[in-house]
C-alpha positions as CSV (number, residue, x, y, z in Angstrom):
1,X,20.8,-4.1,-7.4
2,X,17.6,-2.0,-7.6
3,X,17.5,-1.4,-11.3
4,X,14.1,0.6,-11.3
5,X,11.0,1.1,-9.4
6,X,7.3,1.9,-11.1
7,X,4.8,4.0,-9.0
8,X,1.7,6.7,-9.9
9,X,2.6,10.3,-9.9
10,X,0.1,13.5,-10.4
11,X,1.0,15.9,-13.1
12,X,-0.4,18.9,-14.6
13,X,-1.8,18.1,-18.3
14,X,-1.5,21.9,-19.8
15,X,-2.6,20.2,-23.3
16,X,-5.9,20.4,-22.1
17,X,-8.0,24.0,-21.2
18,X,-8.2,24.6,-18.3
19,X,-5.4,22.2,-17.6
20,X,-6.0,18.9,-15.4
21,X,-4.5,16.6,-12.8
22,X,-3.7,13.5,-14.1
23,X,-2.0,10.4,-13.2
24,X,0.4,8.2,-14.8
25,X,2.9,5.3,-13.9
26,X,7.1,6.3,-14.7
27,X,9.9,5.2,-13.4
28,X,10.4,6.9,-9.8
29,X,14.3,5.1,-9.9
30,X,16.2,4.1,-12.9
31,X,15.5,4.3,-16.4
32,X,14.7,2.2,-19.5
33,X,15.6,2.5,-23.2
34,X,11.7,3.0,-24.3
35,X,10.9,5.1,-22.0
36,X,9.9,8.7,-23.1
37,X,11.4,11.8,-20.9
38,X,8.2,12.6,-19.3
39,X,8.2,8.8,-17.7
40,X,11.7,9.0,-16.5
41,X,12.2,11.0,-12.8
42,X,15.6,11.3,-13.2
43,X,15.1,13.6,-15.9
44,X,12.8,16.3,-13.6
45,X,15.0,19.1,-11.8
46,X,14.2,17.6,-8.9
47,X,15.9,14.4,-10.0
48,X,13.2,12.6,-8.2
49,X,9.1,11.8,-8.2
50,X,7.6,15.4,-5.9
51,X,4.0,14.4,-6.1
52,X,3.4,10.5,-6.5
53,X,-0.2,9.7,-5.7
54,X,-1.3,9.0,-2.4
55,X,-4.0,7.0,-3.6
56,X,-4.2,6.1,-7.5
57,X,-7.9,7.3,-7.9
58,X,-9.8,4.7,-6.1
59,X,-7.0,1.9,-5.8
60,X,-3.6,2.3,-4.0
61,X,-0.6,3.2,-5.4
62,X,1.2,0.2,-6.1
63,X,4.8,0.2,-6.3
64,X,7.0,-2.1,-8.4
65,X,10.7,-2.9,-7.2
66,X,12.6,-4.0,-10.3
67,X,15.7,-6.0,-9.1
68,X,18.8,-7.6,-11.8
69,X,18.9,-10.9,-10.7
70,X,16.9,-13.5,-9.0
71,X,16.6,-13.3,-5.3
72,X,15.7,-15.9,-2.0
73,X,12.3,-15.8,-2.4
74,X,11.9,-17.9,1.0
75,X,12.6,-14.8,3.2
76,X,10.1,-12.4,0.9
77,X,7.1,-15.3,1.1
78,X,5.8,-17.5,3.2
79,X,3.0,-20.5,1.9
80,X,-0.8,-21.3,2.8
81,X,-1.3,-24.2,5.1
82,X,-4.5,-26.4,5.5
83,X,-4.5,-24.9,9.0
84,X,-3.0,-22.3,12.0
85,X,0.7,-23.7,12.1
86,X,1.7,-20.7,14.8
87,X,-0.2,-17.3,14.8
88,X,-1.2,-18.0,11.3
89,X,-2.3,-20.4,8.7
90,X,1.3,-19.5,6.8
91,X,4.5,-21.5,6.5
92,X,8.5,-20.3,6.2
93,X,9.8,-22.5,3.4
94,X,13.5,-23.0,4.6
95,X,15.9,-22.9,2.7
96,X,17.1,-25.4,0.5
97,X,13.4,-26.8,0.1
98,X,12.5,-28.1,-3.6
99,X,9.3,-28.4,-5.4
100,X,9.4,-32.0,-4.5
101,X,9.5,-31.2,-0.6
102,X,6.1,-29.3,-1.4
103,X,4.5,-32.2,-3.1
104,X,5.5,-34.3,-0.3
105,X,3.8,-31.9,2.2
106,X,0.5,-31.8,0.2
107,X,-0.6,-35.2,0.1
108,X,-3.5,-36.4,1.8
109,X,-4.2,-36.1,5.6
110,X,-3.6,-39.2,6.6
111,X,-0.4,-39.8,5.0
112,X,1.8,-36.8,6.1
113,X,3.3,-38.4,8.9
114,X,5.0,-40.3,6.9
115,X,5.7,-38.2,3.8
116,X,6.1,-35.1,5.8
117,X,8.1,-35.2,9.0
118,X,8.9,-32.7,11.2
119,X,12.6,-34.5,11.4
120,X,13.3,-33.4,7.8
121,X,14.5,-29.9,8.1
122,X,12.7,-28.9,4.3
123,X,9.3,-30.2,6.0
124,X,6.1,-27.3,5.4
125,X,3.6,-26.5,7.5
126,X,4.4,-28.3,10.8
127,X,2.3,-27.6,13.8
128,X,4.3,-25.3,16.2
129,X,1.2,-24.2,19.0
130,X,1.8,-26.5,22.6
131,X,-1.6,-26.5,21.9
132,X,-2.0,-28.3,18.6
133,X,-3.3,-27.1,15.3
134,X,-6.5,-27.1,15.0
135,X,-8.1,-28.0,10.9
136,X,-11.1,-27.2,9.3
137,X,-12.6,-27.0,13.4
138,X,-12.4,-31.0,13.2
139,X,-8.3,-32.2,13.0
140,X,-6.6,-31.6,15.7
141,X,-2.9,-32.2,15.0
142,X,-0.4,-32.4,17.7
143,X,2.8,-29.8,18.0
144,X,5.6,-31.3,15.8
145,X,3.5,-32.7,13.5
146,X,2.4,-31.8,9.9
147,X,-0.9,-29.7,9.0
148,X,0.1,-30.0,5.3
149,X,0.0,-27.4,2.6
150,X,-2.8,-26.2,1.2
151,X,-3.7,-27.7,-2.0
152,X,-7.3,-27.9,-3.4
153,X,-6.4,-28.2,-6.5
154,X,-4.2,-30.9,-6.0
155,X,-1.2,-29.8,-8.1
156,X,1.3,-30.4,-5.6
157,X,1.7,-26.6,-4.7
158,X,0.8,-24.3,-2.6
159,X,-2.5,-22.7,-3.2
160,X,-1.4,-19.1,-1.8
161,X,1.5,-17.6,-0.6
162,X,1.7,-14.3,1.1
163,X,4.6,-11.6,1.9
164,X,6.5,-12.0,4.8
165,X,5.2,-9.4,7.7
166,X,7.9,-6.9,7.9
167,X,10.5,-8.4,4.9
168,X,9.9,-5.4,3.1
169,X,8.4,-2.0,4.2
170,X,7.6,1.8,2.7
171,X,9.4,4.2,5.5
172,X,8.1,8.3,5.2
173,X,7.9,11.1,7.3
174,X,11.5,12.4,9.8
175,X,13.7,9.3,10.1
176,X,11.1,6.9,8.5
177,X,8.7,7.2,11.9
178,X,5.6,6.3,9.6
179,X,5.6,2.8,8.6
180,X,3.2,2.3,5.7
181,X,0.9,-0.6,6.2
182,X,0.9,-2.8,3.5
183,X,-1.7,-5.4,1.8
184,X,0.5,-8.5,2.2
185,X,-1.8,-11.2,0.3
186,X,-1.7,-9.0,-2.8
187,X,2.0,-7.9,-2.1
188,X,4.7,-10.4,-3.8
189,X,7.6,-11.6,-5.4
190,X,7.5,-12.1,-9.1
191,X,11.0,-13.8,-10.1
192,X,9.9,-13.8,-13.9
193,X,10.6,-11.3,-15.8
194,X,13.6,-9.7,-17.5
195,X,14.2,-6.0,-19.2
196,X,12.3,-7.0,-22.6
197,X,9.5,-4.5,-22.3
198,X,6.1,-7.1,-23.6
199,X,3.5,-5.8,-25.8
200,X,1.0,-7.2,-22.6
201,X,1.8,-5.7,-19.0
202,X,4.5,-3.5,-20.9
203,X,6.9,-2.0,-18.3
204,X,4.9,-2.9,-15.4
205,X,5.7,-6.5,-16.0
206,X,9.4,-6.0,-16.4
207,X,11.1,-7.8,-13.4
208,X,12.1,-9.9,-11.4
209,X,10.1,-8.0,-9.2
210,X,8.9,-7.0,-5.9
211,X,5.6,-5.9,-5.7
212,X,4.2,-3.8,-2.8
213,X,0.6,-2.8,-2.6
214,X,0.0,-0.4,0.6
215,X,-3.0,-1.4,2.7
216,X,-4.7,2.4,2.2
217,X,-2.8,5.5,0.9
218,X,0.3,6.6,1.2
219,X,1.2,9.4,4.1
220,X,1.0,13.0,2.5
221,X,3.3,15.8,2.0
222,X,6.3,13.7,3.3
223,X,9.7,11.9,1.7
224,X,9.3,8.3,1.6
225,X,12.6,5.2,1.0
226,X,11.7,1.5,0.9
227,X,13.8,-0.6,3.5
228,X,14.5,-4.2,3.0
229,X,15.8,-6.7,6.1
230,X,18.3,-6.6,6.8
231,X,19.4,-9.4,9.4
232,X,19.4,-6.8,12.2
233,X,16.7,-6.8,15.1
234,X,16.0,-3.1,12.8
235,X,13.4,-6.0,11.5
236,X,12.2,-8.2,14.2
237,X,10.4,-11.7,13.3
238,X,6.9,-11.3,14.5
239,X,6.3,-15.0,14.6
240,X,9.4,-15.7,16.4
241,X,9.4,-12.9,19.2
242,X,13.3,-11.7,19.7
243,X,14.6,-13.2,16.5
244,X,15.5,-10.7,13.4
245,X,14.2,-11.8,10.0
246,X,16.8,-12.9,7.7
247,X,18.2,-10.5,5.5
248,X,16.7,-10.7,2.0
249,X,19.4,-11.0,-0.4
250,X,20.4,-12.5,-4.3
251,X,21.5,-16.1,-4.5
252,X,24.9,-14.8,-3.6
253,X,23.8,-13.5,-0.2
254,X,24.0,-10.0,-1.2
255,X,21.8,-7.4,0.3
256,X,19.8,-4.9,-2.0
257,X,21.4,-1.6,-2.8
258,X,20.4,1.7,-5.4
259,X,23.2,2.4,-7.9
260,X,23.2,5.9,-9.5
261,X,19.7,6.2,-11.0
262,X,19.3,2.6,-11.3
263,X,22.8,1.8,-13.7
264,X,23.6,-1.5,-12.7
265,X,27.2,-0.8,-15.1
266,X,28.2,1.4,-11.8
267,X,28.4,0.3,-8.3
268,X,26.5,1.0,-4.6
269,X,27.3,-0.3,-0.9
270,X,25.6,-3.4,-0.6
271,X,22.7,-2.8,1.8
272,X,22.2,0.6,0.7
273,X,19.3,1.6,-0.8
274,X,19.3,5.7,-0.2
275,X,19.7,6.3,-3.5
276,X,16.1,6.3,-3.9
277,X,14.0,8.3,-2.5
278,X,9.8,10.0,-3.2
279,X,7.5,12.5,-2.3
280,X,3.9,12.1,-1.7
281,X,1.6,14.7,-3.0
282,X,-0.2,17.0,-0.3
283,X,-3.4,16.3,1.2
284,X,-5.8,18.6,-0.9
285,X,-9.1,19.3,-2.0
286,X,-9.8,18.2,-5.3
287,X,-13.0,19.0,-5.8
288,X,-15.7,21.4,-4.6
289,X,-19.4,21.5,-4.2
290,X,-19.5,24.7,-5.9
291,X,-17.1,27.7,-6.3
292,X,-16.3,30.5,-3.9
293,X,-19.2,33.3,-3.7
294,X,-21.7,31.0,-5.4
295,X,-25.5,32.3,-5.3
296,X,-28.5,30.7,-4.2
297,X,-26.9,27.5,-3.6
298,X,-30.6,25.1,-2.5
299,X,-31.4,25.2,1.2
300,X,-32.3,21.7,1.3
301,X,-29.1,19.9,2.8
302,X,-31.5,16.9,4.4
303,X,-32.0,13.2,3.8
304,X,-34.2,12.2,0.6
305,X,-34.9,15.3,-1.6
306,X,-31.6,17.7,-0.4
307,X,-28.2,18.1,-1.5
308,X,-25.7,17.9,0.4
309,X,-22.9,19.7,0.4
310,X,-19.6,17.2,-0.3
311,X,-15.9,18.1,-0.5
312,X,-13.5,15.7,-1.8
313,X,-9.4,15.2,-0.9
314,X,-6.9,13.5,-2.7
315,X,-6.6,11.0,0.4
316,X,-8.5,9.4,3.1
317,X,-8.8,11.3,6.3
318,X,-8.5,11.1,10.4
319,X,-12.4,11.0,11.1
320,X,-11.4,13.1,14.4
321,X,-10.0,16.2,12.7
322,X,-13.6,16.8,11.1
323,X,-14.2,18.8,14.6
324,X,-11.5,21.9,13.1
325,X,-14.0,22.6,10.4
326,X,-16.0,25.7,11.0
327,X,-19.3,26.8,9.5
328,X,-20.2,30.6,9.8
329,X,-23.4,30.7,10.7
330,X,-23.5,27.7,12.6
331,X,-25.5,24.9,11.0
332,X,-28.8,24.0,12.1
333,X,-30.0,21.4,14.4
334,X,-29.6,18.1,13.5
335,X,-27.1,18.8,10.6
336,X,-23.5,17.5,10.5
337,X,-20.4,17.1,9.3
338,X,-19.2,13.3,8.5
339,X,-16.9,11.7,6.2
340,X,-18.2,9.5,3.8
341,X,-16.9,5.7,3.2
342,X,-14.5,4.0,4.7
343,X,-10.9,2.6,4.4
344,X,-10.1,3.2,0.9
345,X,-13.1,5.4,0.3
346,X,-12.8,7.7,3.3
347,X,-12.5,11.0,1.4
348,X,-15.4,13.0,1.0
349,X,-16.5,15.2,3.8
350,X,-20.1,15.9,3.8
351,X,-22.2,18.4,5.5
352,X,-25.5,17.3,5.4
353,X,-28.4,16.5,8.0
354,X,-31.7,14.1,8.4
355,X,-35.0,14.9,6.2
356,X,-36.2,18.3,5.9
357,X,-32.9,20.4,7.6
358,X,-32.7,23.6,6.1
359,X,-30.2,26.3,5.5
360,X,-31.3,29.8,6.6
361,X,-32.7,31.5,3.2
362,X,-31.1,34.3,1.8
363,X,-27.9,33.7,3.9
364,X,-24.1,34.3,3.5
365,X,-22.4,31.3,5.0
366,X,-18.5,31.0,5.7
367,X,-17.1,27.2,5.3
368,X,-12.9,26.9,6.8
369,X,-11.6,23.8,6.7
370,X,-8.1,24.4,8.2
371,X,-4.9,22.8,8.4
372,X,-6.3,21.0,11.8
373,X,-8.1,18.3,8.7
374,X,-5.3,15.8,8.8
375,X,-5.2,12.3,6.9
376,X,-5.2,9.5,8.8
377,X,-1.7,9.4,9.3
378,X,-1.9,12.9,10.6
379,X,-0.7,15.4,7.8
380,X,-2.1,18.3,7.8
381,X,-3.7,20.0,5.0
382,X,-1.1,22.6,4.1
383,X,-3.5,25.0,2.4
384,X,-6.4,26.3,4.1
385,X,-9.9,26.5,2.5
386,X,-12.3,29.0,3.0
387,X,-15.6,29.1,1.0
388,X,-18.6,31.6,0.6
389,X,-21.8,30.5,-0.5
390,X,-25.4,32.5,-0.5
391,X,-28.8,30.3,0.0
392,X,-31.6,30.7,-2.1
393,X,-34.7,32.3,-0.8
């Protein structure tokens, strides 16, 4: 069972004057004994987290599955080889593998023939390209044969491990259509932990755990549900084209399911985790070059010595729907409108232009950005801006 899952929400901090968005981790699902009201979801009239963070300032918002027992960890990871073993430099670790089967695998090169076989169904890493596996652009190692596991360090374990493409997935929008990307080296499965809150990591290392770190933001202004596989071609393997992934599931080969808020005392359909469900914040503007009606604002937007005039959202955006936003009078040559950064960083819009562009002096200028500025998964900004500003002379 899911016993409770940690993400970053935005709430209004009326302590301070005016009163500020803020962010803070709580429990989006489930509960704990030392949490305080304000960290709990359950407790909101909504009965659920409205406005968790699309992005968590400049870093994602990482979400933290909380699970009651221990689950297969082979169908959540997969290990790092020494080389490509198929599309990838990863290895399934089938089931029923032990540490020792590892060690085995990591030996030296010339060795693994022997110590690794292919014939021994807990073997790692084995070559599966008709081609052979090429290593460090110098081994070539024949299909059926072992690359090894990758093990500088030579402890007899895997250097890396990664999350299984697909195993687990953040599902928003109608019917889950938008499948969140996520950052699967720095996704995981953490089967330490237990419901003793310690005085380092505090909740956020309560667990066992899956750990889920998007790839960018989350989608605005929509519902989201994690979905787990299943078994079902609902979750296709992409390394094995027509074959599902296997379900992940506790040591009992039970699927994951969402008891009432998280009381694992009460019971849920196994497979069923609707019981939890969040809403992204909306795509907004969160901070402005200068308030509405402002006077002699500098002329100066160029290169080297201007200012240029920047908006910032809450959320990267869709570097196409820059083209809705409409300046009254129309800029002058050479100026533009770009986003600034990229990926992550993607979320100022700046209206600027090379050295020496000038605004007309002594000018009333009309800035609309519309609900045709979309993030990049394409939500809309719900609440149109419209700006006045006056040049200087």
């Amino acid at each position: 069972m899911i016993r409770q899952v940690r993400l970053v929400e935005k709430y209004l901090d009326n302590s301070i004057t005016p009163p500020k968005e803020m962010s803070r981790r709580v429990f989006a699902f489930g509960t704990h004994e030392l949490a305080e009201d304000d960290e709990v979801a359950s407790t909101r009239p909504a009965g659920m987290v409205t406005s968790a963070a699309a992005l968590n300032g400049s870093l994602v918002n990482q979400i933290r599955v909380i699970v009651d027992e221990l689950l297969i960890g082979n169908h959540i990871e997969e290990i790092a080889c020494r080389g490509p073993v198929d599309l990838d430099a990863l290895s399934r670790v089938p089931l029923g593998a032990t540490p020792e089967d590892i060690v085995r695998c990591s030996g030296p090169d010339d060795v693994l023939p022997a110590t690794c076989p292919a014939s021994d169904p807990h073997s790692v890493c084995i070559c599966q390209l008709d081609s052979g596996c090429l290593v460090n652009g110098t081994r070539l190692v024949e299909k059926g044969k072992p690359v090894g596991v990758a093990d500088i360090d030579k402890d007899g374990a895997a250097d890396d491990s990664e999350m299984i493409e697909g195993a687990v997935a953040i599902k928003c929008g109608p019917n889950g259509s938008i499948n969140v990307p996520l950052d699967l080296t720095n996704s995981y499965w953490n089967p330490s932990g237990d419901q003793n809150r310690p005085a380092i990591g505090g909740f956020d290392a309560l667990g066992p755990a899956i750990v889920l770190t998007p790839l960018g933001a989350l989608p605005t202004n929509v519902e989201c549900q994690l979905a787990f596989a299943d078994g079902t071609m609902a979750f296709p393997d992409s390394q094995n084209p027509g074959s599902a992934l296997p379900a992940i599931t506790d040591k009992q080969n039970q699927k994951l399911c969402t008891p009432p808020n998280g009381d694992v005392a009460q019971s849920c359909q196994e497979g069923d985790t609707s019981g939890f469900k969040f809403k992204v914040e909306p795509l907004s503007i969160i901070q402005l070059p200068f308030p509405d009606q402002a006077m002699n604002i500098p002329r100066n937007i160029g290169a080297m010595g201007g200012t240029a005039i920047d908006f910032l959202f809450n959320a990267p955006l869709a570097p196409a729907s820059l083209s809705t936003i409409t300046v009254t009078p129309a800029l002058p040559a050479g100026a533009t409108i770009t986003l600034v950064g990229t990926n992550l960083t993607a979320i100022t819009v700046r209206l600027s232009g090379p050295m020496g562009t000038q605004l007309a002096a002594n000018t009333m200028y009309t800035i609309t950005i519309g609900n045709g500025v979309t993030d990049t998964y394409g939500q809309p900004l719900p609440t149109p801006l419209v700006i006045h500003f006056t040049t200087g002379a």
